[in-house]
C-alpha positions as CSV (number, residue, x, y, z in Angstrom):
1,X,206.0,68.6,59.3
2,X,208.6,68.8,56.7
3,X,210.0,65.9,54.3
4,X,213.1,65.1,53.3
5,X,212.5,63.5,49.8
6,X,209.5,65.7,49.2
7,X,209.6,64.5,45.4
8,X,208.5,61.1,45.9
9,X,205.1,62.4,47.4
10,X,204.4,62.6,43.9
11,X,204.0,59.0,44.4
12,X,200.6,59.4,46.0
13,X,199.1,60.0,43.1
14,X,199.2,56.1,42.7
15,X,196.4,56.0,45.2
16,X,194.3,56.3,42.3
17,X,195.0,52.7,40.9
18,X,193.6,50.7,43.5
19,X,190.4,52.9,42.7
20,X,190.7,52.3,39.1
21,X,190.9,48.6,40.0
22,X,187.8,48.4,42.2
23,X,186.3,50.0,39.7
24,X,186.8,47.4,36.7
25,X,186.6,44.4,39.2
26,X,183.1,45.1,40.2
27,X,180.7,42.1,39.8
28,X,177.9,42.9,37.1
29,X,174.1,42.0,37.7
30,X,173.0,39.0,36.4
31,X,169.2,38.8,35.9
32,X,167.8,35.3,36.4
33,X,164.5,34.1,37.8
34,X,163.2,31.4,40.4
35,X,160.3,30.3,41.7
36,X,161.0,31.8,45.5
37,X,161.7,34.8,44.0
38,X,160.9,37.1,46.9
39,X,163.4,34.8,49.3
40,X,166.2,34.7,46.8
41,X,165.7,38.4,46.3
42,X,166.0,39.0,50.3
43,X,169.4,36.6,50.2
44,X,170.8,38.6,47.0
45,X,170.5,42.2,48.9
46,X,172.0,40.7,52.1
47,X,175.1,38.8,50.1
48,X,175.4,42.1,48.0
49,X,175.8,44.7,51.2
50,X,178.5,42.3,52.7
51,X,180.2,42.2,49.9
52,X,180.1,46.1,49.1
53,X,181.7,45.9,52.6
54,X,184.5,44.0,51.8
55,X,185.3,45.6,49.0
56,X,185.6,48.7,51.0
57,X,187.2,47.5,53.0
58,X,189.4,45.9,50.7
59,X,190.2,48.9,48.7
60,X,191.2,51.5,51.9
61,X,193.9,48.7,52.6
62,X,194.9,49.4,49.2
63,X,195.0,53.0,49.4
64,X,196.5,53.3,52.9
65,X,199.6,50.8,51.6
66,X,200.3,52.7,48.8
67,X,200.1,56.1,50.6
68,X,202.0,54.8,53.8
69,X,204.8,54.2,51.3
70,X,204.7,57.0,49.8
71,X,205.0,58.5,53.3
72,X,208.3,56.4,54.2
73,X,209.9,56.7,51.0
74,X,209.3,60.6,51.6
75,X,210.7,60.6,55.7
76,X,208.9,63.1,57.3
77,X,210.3,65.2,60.4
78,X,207.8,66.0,63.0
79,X,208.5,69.0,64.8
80,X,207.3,69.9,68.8
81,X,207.6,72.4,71.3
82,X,211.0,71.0,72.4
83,X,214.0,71.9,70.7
84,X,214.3,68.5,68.8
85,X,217.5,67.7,66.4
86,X,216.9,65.3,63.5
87,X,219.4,62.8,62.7
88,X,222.6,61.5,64.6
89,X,225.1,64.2,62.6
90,X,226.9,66.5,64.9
91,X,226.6,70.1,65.0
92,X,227.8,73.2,66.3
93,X,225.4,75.4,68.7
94,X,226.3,78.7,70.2
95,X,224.3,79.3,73.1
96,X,223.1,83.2,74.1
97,X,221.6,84.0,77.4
98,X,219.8,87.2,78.1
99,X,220.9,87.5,82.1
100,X,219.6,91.5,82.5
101,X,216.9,91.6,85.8
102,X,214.3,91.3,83.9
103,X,214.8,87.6,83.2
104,X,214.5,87.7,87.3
105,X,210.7,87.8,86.5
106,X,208.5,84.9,88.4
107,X,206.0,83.0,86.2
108,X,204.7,79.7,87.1
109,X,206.6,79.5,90.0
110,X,209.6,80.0,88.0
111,X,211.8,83.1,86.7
112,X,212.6,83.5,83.1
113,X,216.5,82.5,83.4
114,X,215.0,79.2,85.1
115,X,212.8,78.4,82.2
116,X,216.0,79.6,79.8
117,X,218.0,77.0,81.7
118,X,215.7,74.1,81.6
119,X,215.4,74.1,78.1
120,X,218.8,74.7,77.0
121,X,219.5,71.1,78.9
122,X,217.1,69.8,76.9
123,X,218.7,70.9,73.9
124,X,222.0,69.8,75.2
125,X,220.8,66.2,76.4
126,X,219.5,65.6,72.4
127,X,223.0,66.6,70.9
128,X,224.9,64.1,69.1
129,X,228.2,62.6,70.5
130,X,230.8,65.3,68.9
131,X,229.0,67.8,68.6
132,X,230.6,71.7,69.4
133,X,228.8,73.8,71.8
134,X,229.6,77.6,73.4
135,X,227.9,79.2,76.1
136,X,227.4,83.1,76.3
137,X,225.8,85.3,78.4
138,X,225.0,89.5,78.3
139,X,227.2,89.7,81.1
140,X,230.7,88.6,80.4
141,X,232.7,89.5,77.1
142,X,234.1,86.6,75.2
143,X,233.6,83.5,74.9
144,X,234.9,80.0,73.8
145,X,234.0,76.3,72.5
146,X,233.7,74.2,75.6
147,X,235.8,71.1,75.0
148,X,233.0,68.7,76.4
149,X,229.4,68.7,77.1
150,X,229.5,68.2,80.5
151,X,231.3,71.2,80.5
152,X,228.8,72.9,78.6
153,X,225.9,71.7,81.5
154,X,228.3,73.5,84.3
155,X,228.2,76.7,82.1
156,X,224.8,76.8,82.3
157,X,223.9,75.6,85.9
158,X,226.3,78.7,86.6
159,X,224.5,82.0,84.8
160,X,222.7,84.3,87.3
161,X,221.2,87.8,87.2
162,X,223.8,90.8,87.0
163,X,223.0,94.2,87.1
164,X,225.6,95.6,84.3
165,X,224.5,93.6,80.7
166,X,225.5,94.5,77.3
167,X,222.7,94.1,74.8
168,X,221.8,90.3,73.3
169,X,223.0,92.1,69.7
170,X,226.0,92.5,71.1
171,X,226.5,88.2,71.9
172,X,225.4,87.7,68.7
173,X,228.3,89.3,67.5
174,X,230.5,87.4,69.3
175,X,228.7,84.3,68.7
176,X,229.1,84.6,64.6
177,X,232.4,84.9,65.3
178,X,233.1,81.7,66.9
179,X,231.2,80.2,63.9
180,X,233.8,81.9,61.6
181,X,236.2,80.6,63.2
182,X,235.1,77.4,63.1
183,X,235.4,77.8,59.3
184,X,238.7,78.4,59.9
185,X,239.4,74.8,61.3
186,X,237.9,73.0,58.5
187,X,239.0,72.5,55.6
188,X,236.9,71.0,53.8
189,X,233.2,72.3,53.2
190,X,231.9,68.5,53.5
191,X,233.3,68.1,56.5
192,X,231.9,71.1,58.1
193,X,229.7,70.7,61.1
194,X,225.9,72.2,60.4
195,X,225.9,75.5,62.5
196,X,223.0,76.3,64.9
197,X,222.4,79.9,67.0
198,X,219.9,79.7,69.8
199,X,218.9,82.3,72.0
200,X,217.5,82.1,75.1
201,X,215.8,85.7,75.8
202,X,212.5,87.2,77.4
203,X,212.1,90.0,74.8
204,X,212.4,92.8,76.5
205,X,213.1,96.3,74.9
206,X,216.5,97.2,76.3
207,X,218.0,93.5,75.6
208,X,217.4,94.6,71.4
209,X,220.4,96.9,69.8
210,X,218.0,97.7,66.2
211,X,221.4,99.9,65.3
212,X,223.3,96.3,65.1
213,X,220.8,94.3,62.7
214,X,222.8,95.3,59.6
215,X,225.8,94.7,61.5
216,X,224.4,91.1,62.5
217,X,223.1,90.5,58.9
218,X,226.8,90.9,57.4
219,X,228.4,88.2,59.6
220,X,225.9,85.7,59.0
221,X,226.0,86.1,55.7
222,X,230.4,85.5,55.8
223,X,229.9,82.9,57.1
224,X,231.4,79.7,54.5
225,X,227.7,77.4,55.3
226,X,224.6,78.4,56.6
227,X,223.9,79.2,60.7
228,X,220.1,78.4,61.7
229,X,219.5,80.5,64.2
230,X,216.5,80.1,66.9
231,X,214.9,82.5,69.1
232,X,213.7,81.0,72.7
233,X,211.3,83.1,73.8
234,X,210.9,82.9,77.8
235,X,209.2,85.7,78.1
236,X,205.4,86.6,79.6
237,X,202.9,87.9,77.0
238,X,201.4,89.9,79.7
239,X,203.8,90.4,82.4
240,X,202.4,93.0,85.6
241,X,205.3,94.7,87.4
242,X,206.2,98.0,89.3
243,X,209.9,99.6,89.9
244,X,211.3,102.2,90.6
245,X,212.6,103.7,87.7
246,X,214.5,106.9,89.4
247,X,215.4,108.4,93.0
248,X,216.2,112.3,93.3
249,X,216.4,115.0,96.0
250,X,215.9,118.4,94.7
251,X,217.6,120.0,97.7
252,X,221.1,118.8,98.1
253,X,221.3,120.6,101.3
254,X,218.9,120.4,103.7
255,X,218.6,122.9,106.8
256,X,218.3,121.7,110.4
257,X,214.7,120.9,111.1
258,X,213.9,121.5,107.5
259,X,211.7,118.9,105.6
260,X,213.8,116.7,103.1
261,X,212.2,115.7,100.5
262,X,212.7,112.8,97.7
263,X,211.3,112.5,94.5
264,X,210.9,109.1,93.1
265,X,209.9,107.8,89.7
266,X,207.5,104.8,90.0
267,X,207.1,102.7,86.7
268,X,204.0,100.2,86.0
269,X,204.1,97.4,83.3
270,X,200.9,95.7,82.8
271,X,197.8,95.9,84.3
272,X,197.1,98.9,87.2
273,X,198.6,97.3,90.8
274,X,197.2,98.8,93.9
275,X,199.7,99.0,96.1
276,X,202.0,101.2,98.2
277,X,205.2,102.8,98.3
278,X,207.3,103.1,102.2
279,X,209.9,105.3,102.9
280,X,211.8,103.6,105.6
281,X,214.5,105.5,107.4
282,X,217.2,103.0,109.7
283,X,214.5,100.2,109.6
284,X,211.6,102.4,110.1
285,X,208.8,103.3,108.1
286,X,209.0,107.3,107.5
287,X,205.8,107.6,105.2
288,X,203.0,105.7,102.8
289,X,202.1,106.9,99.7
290,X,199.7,104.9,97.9
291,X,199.8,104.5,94.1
């Protein structure tokens, strides 16, 4: 939870007053004597822990007023897992998608680019009217502000898995730039639209250029205001997969009713699978190995 006026939570130190209060208001014991002494005493002790009670009662009120307006004037922002945007203001968001194979991988019944979609249309369905967006992926150079936001939904029921992806340091180069230019367009620093960099990604190892951090680090920091950027992380903690890594004959040329033979390069992440690996040959299983 954040506030935006967090100054006036100095204003809960008035909670103290309707202490103070209670304090000087309390009724002092008055010592008198009757002749049913041990009745009246019985009726005093009753009358006295109701009203204890009631001025307890009384002075929480007191002190949950003045801290509930404290607490307005202050206009705290409550933050969830969802990718929530305060206020009505319009921004500008630059969208990155990681769409290398590995976001391919199936959790919950769902693969990572899935998960990367659904909440990006989250995000999309709590922007304010006006607001900019651009949509990029690992796979396709370029990129552009999308004129409407329906547009911007079709752009991102569209991304799929491709073999051949540039590093998600690389997008965010491109993605800087569109913020620049956005600069460009407006020429007032008032007027400017709050900038916002999310990026929708499972983590993995080859998606991360480190050689482009200071590269990265420099664009941000031309930009003319501030970009916020968010990481999405789609990605398993601990994912369990096998591939194979490499395929390799170390006889090119094989002599008639000579054994070929293929080496292949099987890597694990995660815990140990027991499995298999076939060689098939036109449809046909050639040989097991078990791994």
């Amino acid at each position: 939870m954040s506030f935006v006026f967090p100054v006036l939570l100095g204003g809960l130190t008035l909670i103290g007053v309707p202490i103070l209060l209670h304090l000087i208001m309390r009724q002092k014991p008055k010592h008198l004597f009757f002749p049913a002494f041990r009745f009246l005493l019985q009726r005093h002790r009753t009358n006295q822990r109701k009203l204890q009670l009631r001025h307890l009662l009384l002075l929480a009120l007191r002190l949950l007023l003045v801290a509930g307006l404290c607490l307005a004037l202050a206009r705290p922002k409550l933050f969830s897992s969802r990718l929530n945007l305060s206020g009505e203001r319009p921004i500008a968001a630059v969208l990155v998608f990681d769409t290398s194979f590995s976001m391919g991988y199936v959790s919950g019944g769902k693969d990572r680019l899935e998960t990367a979609r659904q909440r990006a249309l989250e995000l999309l369905a709590e922007l304010p009217e006006g607001s900019r967006v651009a949509v990029l992926d690992t796979a396709e150079p370029g990129g552009e502000w999308l004129p409407t936001l329906s547009l911007a939904r079709d752009r991102i029921g569209d991304l799929k898995l491709r073999p051949a992806n540039s590093p998600v340091t690389t997008r965010l180069a491109e993605a800087y730039r569109l913020l620049a230019d956005l600069d460009q367009e407006t020429e007032s620093g008032d007027d400017a639209l709050p900038k916002f960099l999310y990026i929708f990604s499972d983590r993995t190892q080859d998606s991360w250029d480190q050689s482009r951090v200071k590269d990265l680090q420099q664009l941000r920091d031309r930009l003319a205001t501030e970009a916020h950027a968010v990481l999405v992380d789609v990605g398993v903690d601990k994912p369990v997969d096998l591939a194979l890594a490499a395929a390799e004959m170390p006889r090119q040329v094989v002599p008639t009713d000579d054994a070929a033979q293929l080496k292949v390069t099987v890597r694990s992440t995660g815990e140990r699978v027991d499995t298999e690996v076939v060689c098939r040959i036109d449809g046909k299983a050639a040989e097991h190995k078990p791994i």
